[in-house]
PDBQT receptor file of N, H, CA, C and O in Angstrom, charges set to zero:
ATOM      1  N   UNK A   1      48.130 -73.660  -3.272  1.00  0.00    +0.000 N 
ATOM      2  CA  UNK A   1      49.336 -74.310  -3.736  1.00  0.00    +0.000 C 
ATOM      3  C   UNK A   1      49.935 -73.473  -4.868  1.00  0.00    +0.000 C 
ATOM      4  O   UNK A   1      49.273 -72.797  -5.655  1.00  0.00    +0.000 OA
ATOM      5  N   UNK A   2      51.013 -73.576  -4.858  1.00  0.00    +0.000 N 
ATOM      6  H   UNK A   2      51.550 -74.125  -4.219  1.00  0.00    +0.000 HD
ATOM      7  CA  UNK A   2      51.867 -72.347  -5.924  1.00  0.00    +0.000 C 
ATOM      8  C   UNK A   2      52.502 -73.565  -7.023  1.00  0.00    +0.000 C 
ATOM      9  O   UNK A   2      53.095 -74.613  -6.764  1.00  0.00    +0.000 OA
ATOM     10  N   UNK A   3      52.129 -72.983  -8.279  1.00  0.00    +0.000 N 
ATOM     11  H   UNK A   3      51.647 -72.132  -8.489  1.00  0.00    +0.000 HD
ATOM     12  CA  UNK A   3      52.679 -74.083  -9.202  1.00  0.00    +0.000 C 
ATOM     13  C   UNK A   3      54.076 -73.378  -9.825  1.00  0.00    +0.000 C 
ATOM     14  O   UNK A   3      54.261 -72.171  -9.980  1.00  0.00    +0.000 OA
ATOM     15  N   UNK A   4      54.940 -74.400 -10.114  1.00  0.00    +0.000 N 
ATOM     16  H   UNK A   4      54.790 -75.381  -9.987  1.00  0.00    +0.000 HD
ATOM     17  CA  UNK A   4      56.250 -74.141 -10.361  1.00  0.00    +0.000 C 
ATOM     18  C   UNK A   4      56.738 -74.842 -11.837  1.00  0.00    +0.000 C 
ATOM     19  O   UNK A   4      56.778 -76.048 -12.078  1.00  0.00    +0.000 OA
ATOM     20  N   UNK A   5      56.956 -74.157 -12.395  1.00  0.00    +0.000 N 
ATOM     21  H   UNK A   5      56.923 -73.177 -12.199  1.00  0.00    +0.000 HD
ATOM     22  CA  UNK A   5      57.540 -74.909 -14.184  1.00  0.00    +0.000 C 
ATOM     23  C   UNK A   5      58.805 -74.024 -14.073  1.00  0.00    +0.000 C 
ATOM     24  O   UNK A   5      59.052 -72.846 -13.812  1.00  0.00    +0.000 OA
ATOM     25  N   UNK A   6      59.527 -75.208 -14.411  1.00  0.00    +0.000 N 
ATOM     26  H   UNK A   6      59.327 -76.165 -14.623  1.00  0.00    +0.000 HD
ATOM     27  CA  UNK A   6      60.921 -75.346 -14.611  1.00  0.00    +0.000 C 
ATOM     28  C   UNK A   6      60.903 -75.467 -16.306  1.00  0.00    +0.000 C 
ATOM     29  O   UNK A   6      60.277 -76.455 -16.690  1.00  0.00    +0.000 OA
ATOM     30  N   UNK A   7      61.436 -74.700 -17.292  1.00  0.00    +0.000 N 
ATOM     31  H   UNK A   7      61.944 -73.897 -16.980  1.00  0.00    +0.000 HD
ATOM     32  CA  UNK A   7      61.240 -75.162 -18.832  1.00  0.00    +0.000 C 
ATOM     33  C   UNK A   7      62.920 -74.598 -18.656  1.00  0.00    +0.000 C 
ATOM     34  O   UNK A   7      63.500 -73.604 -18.222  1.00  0.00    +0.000 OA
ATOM     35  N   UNK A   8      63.365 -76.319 -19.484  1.00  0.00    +0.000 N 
ATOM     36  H   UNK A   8      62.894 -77.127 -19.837  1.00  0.00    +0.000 HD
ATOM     37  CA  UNK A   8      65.001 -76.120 -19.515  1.00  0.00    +0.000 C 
ATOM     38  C   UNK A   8      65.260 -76.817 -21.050  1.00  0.00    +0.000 C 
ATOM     39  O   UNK A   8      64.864 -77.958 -21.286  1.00  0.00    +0.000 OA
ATOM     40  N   UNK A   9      65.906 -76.068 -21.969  1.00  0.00    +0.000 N 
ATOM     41  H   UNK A   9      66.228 -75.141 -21.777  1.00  0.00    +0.000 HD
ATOM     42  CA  UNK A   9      65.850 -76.596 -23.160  1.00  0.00    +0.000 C 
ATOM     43  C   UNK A   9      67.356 -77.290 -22.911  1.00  0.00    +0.000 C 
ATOM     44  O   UNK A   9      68.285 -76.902 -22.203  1.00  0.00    +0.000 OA
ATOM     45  N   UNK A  10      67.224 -78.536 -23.822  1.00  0.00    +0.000 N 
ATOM     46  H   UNK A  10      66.470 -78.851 -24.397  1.00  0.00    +0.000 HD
ATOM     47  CA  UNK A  10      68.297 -79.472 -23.517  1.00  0.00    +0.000 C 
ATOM     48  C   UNK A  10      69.834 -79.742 -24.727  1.00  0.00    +0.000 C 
ATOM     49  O   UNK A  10      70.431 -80.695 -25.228  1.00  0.00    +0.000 OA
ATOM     50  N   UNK A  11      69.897 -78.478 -24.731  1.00  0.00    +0.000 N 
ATOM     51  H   UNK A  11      69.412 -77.704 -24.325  1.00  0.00    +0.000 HD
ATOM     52  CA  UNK A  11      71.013 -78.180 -25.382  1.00  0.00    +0.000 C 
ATOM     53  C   UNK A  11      72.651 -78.552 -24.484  1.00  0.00    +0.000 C 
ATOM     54  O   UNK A  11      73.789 -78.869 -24.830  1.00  0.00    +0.000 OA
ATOM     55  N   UNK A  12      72.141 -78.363 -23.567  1.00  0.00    +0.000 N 
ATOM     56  H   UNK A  12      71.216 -78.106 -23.286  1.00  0.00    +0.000 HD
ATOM     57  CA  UNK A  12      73.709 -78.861 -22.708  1.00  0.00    +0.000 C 
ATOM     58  C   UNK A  12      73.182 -79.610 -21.337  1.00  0.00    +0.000 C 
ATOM     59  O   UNK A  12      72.222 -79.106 -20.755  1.00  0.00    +0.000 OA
ATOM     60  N   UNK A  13      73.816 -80.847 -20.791  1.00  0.00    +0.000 N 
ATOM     61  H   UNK A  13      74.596 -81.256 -21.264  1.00  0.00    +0.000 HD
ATOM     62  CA  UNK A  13      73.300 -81.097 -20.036  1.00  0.00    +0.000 C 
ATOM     63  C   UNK A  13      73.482 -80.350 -18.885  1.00  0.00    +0.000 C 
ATOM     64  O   UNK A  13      72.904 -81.068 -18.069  1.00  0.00    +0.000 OA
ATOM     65  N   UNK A  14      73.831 -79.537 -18.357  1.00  0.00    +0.000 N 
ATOM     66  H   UNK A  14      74.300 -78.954 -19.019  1.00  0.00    +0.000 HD
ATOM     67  CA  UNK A  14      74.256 -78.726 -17.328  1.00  0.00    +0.000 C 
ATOM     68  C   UNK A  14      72.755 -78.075 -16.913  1.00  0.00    +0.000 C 
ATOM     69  O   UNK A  14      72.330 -78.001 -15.760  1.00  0.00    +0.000 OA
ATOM     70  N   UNK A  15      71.938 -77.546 -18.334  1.00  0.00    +0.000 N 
ATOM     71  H   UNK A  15      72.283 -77.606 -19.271  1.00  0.00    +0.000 HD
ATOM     72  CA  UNK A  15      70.863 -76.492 -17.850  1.00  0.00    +0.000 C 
ATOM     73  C   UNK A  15      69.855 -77.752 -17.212  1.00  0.00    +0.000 C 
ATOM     74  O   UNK A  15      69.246 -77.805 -16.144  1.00  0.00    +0.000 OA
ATOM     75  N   UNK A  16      69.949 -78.666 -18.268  1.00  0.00    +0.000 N 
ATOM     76  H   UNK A  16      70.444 -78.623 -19.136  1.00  0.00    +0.000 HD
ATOM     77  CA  UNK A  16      68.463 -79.547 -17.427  1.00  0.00    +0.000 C 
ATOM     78  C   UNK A  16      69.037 -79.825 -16.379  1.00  0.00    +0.000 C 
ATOM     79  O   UNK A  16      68.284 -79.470 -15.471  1.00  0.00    +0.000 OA
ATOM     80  N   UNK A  17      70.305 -80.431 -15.812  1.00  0.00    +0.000 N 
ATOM     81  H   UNK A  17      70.916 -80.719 -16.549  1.00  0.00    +0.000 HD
ATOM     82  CA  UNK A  17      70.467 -80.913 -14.496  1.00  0.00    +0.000 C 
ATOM     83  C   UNK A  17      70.690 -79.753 -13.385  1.00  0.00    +0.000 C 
ATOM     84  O   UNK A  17      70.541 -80.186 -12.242  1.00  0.00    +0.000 OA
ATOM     85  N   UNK A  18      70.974 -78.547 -13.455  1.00  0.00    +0.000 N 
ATOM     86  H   UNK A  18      71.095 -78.195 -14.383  1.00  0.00    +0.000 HD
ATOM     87  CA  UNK A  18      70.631 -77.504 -12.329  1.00  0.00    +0.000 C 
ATOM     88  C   UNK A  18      69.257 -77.503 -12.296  1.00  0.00    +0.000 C 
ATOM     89  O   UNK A  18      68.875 -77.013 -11.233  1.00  0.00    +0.000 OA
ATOM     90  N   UNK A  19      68.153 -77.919 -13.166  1.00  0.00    +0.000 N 
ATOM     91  H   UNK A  19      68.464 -78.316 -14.029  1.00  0.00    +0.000 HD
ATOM     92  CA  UNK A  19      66.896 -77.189 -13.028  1.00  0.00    +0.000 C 
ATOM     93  C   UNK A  19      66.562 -78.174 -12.488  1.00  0.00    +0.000 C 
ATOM     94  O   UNK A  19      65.651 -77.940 -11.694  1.00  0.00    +0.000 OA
ATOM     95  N   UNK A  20      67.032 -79.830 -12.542  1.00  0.00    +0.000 N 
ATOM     96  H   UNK A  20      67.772 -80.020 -13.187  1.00  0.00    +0.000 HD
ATOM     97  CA  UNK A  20      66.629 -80.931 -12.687  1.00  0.00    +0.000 C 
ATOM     98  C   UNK A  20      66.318 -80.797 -10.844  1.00  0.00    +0.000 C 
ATOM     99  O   UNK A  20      65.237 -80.759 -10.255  1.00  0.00    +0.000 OA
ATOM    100  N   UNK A  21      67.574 -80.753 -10.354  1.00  0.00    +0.000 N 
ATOM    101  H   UNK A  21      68.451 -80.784 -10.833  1.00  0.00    +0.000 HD
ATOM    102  CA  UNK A  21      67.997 -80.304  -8.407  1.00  0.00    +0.000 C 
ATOM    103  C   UNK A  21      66.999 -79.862  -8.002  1.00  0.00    +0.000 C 
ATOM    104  O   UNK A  21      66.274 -80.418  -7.176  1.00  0.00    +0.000 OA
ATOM    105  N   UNK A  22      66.737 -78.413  -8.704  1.00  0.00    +0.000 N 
ATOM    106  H   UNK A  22      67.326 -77.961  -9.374  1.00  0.00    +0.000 HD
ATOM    107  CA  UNK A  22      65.813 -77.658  -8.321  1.00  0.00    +0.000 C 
ATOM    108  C   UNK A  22      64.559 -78.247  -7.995  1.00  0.00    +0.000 C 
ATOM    109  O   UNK A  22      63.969 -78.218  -6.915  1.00  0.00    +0.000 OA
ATOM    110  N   UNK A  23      64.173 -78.875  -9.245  1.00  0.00    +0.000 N 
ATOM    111  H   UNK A  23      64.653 -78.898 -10.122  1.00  0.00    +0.000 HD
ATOM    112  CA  UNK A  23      62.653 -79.031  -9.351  1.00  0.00    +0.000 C 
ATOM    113  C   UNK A  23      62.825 -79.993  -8.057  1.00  0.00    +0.000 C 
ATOM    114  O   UNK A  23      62.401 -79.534  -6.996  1.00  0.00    +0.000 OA
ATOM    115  N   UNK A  24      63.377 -81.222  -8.045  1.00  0.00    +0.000 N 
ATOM    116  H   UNK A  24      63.721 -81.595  -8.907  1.00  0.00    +0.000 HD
ATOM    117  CA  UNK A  24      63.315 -81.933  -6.943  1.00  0.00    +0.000 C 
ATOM    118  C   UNK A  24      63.553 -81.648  -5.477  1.00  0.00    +0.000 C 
ATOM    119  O   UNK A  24      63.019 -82.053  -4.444  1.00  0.00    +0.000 OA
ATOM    120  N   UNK A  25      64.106 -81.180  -5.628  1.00  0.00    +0.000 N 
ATOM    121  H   UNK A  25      64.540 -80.851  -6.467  1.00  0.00    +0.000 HD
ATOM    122  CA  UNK A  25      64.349 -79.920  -3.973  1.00  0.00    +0.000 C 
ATOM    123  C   UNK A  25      62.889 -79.572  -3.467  1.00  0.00    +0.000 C 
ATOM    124  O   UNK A  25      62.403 -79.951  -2.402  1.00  0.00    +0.000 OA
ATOM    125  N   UNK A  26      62.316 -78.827  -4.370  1.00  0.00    +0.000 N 
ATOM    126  H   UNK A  26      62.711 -78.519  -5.236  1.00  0.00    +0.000 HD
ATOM    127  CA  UNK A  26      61.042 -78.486  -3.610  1.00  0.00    +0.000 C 
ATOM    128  C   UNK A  26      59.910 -79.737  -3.906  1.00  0.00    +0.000 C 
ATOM    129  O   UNK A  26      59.132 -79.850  -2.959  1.00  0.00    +0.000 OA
ATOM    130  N   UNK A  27      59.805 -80.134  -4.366  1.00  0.00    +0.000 N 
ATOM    131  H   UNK A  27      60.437 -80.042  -5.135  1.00  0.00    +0.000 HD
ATOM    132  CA  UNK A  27      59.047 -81.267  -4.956  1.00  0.00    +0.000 C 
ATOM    133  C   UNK A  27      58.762 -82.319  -3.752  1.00  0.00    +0.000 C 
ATOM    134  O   UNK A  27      57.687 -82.800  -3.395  1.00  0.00    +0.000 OA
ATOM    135  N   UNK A  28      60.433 -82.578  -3.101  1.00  0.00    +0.000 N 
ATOM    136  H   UNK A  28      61.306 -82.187  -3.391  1.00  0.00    +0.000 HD
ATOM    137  CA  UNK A  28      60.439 -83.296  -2.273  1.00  0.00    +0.000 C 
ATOM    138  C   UNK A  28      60.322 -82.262  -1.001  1.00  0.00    +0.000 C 
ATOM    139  O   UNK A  28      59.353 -82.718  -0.394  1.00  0.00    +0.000 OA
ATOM    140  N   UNK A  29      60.597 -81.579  -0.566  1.00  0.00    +0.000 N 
ATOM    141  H   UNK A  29      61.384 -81.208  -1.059  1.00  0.00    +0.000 HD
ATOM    142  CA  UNK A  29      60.782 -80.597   0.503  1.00  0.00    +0.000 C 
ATOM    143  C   UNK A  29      59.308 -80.095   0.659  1.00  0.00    +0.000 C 
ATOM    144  O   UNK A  29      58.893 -80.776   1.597  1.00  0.00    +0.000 OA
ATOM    145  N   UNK A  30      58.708 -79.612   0.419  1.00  0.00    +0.000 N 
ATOM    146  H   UNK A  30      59.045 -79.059  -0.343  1.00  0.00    +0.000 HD
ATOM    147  CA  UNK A  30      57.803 -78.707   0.123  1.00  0.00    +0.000 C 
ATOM    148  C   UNK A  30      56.426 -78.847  -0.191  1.00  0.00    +0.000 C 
ATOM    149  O   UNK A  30      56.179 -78.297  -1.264  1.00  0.00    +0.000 OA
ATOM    150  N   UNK A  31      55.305 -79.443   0.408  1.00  0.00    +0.000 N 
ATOM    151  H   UNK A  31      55.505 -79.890   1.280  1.00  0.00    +0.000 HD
ATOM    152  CA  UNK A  31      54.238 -79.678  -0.277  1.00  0.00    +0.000 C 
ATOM    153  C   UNK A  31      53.267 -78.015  -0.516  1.00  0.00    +0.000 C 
ATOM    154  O   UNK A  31      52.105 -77.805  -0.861  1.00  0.00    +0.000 OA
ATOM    155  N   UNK A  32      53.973 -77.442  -0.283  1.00  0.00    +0.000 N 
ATOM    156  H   UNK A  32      54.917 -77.613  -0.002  1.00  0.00    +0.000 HD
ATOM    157  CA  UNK A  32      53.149 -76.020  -0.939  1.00  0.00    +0.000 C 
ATOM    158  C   UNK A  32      53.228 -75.438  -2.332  1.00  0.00    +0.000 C 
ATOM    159  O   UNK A  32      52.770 -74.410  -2.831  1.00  0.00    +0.000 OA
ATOM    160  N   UNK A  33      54.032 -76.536  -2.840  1.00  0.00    +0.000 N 
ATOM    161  H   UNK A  33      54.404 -77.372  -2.435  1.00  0.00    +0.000 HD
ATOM    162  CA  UNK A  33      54.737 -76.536  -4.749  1.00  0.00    +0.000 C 
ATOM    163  C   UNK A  33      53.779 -77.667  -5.415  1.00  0.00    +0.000 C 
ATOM    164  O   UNK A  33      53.444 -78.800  -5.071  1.00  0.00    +0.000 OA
ATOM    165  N   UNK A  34      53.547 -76.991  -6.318  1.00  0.00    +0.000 N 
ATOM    166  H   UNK A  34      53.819 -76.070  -6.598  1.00  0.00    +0.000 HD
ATOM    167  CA  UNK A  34      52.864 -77.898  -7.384  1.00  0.00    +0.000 C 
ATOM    168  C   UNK A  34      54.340 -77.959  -8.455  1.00  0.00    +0.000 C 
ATOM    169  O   UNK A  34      54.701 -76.841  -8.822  1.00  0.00    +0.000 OA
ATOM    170  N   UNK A  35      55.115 -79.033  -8.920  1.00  0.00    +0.000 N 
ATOM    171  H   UNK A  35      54.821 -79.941  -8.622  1.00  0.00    +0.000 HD
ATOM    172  CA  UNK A  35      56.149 -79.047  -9.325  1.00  0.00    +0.000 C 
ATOM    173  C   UNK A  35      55.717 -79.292 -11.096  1.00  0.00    +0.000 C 
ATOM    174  O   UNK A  35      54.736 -79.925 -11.485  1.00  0.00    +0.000 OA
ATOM    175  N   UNK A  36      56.734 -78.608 -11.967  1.00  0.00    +0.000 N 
ATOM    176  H   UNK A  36      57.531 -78.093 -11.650  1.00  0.00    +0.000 HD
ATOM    177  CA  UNK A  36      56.173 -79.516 -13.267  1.00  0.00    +0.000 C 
ATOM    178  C   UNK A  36      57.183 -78.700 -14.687  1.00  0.00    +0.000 C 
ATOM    179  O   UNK A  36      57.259 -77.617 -15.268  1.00  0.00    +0.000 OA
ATOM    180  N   UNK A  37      57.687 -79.790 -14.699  1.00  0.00    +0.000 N 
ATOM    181  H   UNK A  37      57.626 -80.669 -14.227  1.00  0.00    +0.000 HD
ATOM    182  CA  UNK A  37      59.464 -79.806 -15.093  1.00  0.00    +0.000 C 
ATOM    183  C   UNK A  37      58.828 -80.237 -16.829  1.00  0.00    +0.000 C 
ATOM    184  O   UNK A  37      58.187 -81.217 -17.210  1.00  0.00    +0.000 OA
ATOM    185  N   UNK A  38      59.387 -78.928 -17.638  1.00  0.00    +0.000 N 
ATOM    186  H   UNK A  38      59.907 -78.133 -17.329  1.00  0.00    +0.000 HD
ATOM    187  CA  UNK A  38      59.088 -78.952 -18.956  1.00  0.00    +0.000 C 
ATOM    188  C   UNK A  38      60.698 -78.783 -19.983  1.00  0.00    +0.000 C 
ATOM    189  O   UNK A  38      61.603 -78.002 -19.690  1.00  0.00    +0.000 OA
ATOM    190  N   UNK A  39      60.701 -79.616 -21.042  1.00  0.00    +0.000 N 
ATOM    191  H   UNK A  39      59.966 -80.250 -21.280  1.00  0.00    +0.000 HD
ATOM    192  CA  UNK A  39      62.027 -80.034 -21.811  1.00  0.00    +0.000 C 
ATOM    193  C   UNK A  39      61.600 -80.945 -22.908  1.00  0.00    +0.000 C 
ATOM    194  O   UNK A  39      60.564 -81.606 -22.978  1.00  0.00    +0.000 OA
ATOM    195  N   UNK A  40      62.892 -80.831 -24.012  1.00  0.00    +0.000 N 
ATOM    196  H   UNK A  40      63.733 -80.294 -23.955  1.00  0.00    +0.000 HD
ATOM    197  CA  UNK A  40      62.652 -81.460 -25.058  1.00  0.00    +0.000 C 
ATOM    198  C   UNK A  40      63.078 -82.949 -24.967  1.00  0.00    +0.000 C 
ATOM    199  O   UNK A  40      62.658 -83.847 -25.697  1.00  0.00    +0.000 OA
ATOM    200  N   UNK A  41      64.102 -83.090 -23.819  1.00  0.00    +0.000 N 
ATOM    201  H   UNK A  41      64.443 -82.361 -23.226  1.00  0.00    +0.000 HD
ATOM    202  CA  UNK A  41      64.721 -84.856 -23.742  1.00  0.00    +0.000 C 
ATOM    203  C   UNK A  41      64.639 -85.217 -22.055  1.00  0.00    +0.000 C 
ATOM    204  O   UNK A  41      65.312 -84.682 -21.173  1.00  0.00    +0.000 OA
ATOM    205  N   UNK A  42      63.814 -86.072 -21.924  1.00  0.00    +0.000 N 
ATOM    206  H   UNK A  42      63.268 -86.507 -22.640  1.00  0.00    +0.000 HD
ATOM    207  CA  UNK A  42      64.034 -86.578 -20.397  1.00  0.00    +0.000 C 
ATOM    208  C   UNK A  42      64.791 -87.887 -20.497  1.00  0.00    +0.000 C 
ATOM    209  O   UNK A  42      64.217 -88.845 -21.014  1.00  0.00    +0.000 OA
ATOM    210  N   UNK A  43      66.165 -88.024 -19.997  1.00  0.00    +0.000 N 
ATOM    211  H   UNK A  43      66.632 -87.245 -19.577  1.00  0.00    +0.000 HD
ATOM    212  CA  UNK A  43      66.641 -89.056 -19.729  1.00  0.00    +0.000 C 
ATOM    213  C   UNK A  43      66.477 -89.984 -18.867  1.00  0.00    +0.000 C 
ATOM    214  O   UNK A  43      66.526 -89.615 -17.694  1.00  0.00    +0.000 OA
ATOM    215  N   UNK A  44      66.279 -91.189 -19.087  1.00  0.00    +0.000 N 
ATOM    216  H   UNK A  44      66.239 -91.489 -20.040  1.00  0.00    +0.000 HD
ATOM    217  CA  UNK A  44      65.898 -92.159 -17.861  1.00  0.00    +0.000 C 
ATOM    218  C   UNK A  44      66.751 -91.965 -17.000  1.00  0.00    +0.000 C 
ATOM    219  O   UNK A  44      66.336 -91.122 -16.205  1.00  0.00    +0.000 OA
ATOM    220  N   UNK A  45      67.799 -92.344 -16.739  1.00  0.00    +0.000 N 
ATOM    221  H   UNK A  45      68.136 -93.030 -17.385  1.00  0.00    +0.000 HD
ATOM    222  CA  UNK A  45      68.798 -92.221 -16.227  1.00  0.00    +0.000 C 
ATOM    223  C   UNK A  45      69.069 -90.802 -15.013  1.00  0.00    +0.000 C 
ATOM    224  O   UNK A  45      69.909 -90.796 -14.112  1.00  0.00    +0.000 OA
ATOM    225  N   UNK A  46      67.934 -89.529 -15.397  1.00  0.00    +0.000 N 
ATOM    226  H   UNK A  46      67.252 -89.534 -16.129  1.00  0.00    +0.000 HD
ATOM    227  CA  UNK A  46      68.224 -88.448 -14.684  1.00  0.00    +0.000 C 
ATOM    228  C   UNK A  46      66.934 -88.669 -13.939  1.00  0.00    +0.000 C 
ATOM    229  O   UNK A  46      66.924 -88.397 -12.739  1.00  0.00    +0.000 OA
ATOM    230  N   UNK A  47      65.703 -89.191 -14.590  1.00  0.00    +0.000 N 
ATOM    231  H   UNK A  47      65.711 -89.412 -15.565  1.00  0.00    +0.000 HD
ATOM    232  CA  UNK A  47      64.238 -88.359 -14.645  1.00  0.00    +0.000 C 
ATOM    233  C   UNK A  47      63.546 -89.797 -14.023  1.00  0.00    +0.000 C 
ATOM    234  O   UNK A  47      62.502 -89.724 -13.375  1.00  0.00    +0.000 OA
ATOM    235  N   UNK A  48      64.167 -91.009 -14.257  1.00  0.00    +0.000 N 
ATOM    236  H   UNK A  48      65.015 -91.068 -14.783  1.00  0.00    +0.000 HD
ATOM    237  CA  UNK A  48      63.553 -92.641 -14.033  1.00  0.00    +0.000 C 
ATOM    238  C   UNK A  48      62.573 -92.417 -12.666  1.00  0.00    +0.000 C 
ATOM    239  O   UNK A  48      61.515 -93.047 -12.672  1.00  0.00    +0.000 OA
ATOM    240  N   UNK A  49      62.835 -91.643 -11.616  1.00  0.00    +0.000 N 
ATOM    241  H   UNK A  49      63.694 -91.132 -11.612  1.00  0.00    +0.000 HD
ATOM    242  CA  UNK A  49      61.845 -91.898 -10.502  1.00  0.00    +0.000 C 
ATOM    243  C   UNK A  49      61.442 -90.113 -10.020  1.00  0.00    +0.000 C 
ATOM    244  O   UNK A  49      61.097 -89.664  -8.926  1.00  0.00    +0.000 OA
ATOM    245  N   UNK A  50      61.603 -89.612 -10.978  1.00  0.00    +0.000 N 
ATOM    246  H   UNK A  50      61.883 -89.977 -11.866  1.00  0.00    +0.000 HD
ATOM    247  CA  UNK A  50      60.678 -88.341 -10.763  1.00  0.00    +0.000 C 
ATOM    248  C   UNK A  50      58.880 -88.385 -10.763  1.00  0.00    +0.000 C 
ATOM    249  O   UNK A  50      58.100 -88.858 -11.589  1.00  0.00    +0.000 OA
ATOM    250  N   UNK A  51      58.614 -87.586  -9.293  1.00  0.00    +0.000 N 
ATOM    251  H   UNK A  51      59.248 -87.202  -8.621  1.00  0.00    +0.000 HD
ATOM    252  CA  UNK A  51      57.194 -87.624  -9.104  1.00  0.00    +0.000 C 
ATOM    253  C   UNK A  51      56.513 -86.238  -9.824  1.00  0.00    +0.000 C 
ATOM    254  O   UNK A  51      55.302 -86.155 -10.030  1.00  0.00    +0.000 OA
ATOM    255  N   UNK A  52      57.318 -85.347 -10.113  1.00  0.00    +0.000 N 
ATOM    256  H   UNK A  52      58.301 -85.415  -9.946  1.00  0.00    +0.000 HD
ATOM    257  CA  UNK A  52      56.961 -84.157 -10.409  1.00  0.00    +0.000 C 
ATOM    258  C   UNK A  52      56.125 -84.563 -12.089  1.00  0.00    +0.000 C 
ATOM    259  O   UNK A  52      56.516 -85.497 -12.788  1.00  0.00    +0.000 OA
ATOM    260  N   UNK A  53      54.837 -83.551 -12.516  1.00  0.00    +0.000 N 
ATOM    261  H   UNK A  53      54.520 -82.792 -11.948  1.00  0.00    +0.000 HD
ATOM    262  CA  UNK A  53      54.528 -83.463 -13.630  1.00  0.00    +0.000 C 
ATOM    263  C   UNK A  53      55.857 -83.090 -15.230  1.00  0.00    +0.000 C 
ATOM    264  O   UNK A  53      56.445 -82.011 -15.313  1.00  0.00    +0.000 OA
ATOM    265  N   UNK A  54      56.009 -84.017 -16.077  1.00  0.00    +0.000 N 
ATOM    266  H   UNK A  54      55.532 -84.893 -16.011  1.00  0.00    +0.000 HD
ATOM    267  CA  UNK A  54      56.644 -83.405 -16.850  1.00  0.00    +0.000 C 
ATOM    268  C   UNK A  54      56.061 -83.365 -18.559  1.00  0.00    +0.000 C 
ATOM    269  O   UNK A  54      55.635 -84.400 -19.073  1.00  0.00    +0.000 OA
ATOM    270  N   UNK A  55      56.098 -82.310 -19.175  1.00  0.00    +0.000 N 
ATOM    271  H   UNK A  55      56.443 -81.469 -18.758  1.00  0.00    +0.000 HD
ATOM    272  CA  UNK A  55      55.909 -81.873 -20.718  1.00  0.00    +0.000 C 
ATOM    273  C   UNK A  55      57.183 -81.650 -21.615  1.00  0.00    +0.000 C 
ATOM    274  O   UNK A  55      58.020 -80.772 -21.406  1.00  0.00    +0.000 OA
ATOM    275  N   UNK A  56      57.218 -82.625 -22.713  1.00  0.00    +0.000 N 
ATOM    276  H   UNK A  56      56.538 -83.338 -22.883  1.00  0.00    +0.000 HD
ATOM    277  CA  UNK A  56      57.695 -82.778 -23.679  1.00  0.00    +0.000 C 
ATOM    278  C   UNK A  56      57.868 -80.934 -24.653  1.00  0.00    +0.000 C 
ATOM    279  O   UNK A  56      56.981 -80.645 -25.456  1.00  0.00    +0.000 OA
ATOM    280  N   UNK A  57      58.553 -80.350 -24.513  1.00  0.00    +0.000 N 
ATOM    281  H   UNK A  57      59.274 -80.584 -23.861  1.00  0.00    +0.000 HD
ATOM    282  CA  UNK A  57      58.603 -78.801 -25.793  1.00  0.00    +0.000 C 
ATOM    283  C   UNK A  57      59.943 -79.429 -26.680  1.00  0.00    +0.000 C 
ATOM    284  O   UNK A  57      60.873 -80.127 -26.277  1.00  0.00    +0.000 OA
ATOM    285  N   UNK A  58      59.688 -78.953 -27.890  1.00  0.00    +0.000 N 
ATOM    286  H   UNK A  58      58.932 -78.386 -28.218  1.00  0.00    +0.000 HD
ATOM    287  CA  UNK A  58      60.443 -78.862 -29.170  1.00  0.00    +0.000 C 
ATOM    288  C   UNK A  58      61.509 -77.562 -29.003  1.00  0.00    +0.000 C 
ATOM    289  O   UNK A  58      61.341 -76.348 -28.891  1.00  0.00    +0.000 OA
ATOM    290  N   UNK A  59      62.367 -78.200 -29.034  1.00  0.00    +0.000 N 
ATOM    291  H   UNK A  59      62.503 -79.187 -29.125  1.00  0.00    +0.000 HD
ATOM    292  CA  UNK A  59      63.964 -77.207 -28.715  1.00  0.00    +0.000 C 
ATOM    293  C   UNK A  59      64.849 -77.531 -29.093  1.00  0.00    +0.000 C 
ATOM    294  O   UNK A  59      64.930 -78.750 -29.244  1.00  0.00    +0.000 OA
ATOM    295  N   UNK A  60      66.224 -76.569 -29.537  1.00  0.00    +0.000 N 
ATOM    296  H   UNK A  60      66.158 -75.578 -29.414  1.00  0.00    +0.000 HD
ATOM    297  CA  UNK A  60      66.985 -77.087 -30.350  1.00  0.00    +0.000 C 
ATOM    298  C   UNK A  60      68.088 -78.181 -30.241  1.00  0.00    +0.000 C 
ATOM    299  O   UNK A  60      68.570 -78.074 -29.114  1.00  0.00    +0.000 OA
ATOM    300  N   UNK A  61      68.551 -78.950 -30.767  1.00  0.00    +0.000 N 
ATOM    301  H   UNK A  61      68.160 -79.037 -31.683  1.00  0.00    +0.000 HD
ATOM    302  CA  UNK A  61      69.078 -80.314 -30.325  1.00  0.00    +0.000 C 
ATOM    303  C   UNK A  61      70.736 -79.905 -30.197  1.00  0.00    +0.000 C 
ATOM    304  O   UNK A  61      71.349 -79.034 -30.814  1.00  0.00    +0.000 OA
ATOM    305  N   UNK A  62      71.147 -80.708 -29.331  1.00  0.00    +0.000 N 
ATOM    306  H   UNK A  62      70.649 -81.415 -28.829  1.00  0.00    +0.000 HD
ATOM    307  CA  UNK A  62      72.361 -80.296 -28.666  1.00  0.00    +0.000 C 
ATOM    308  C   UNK A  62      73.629 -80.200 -30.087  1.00  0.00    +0.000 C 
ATOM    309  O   UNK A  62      74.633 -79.498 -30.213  1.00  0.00    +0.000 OA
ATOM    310  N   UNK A  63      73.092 -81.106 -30.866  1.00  0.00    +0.000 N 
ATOM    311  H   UNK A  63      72.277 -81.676 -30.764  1.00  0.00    +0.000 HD
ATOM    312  CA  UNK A  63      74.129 -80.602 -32.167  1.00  0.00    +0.000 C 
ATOM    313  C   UNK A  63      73.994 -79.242 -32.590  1.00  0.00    +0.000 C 
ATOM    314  O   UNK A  63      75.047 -78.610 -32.501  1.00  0.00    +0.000 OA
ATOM    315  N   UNK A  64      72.740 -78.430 -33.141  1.00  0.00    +0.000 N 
ATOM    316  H   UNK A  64      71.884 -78.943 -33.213  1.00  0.00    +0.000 HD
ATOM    317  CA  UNK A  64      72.699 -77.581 -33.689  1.00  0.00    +0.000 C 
ATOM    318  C   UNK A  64      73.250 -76.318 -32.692  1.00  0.00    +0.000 C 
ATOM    319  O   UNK A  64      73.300 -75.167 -33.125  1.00  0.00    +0.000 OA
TER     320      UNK A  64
């Protein structure tokens, strides 16, 4: 199985939600992906029924 990390710092929502597609694309498509989607903000609203592994990283906040 091939593992896959997606690390999208959440400065604009644009980067997490292209990576967001991604990760789920193969996640769902694909059982030869080990999926595992890393970021500083998971929104319910984007992330509420994601099966993929996800990790919390410290990144800079969309104000700064």
């Amino acid at each position: 199985m091939t593992k896959v990390l997606f690390l999208a710092e959440a400065v604009t929502w644009s980067q997490v939600t292209r990576l967001l597609l991604l990760a789920r694309a193969l996640d769902a498509n694909d059982s030869r992906f080990q999926v595992h989607f890393a970021a500083s903000h998971f929104a319910p609203h984007l992330f509420g029924n994601a099966t993929f592994e996800r990790s919390h990283i410290h990144s800079l906040s969309p104000k700064e």
